[in-house]
C-alpha positions as CSV (number, residue, x, y, z in Angstrom):
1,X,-8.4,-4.0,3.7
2,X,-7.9,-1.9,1.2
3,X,-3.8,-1.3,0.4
4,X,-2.5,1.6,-2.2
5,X,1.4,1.9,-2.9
6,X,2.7,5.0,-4.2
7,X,5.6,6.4,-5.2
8,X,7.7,9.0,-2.6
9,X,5.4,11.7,-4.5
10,X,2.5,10.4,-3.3
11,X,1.3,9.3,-6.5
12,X,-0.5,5.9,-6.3
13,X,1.5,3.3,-8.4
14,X,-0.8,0.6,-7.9
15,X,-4.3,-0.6,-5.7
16,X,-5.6,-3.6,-4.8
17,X,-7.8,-5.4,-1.5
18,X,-6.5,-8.4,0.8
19,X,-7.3,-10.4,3.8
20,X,-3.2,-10.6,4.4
21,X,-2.2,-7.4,5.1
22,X,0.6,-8.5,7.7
23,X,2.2,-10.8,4.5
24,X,1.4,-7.9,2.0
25,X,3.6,-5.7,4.3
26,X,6.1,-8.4,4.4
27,X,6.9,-8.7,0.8
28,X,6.7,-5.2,0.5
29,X,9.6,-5.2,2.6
30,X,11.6,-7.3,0.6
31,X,14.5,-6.8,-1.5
32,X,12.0,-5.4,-4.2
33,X,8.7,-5.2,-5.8
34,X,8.3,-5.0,-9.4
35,X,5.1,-3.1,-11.2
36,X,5.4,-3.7,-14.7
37,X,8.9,-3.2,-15.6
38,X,9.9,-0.5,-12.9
39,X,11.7,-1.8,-10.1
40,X,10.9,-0.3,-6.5
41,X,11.8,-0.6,-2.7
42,X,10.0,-0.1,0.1
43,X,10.6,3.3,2.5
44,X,7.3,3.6,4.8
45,X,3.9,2.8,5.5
46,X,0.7,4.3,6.8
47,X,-2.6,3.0,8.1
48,X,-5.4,5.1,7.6
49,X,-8.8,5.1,9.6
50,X,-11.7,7.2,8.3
51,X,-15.5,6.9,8.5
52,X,-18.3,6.2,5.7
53,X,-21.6,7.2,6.4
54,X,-22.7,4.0,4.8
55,X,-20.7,1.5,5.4
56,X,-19.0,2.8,8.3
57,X,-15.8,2.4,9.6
58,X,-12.7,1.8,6.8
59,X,-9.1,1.1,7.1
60,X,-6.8,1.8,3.9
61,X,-3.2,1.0,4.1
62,X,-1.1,3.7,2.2
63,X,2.7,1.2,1.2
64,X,5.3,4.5,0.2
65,X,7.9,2.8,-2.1
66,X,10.8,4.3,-4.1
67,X,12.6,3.8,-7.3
């Protein structure tokens, strides 16, 4: 599934794809995350479901985290 964490803003601080979303969550849930040298905690998530004509259905999980 494909997993984006952004900022409260909305603006997307980092992307990546995993088979471990439940663990993914998890960590994000932790004490902290760090990207690069800025520090963030996690606030709230959202799972998206939208359709591809070509590939058909898609998840994307949208992790909101602050500074």
């Amino acid at each position: 599934m494909k997993v984006e964490f952004a900022d409260s803003d909305g603006e997307v601080i980092f992307k990546t794809q995993t088979n471990d979303v439940s663990g993914l969550l998890a960590a994000a849930k932790g004490e902290a995350i760090m990207f690069g040298t800025k520090r963030f905690t996690y606030t709230s998530h959202v799972l998206n479901h939208y359709e591809l004509l070509e590939i058909g259905m898609e998840q994307q999980l949208t992790i909101y985290m602050k500074r």
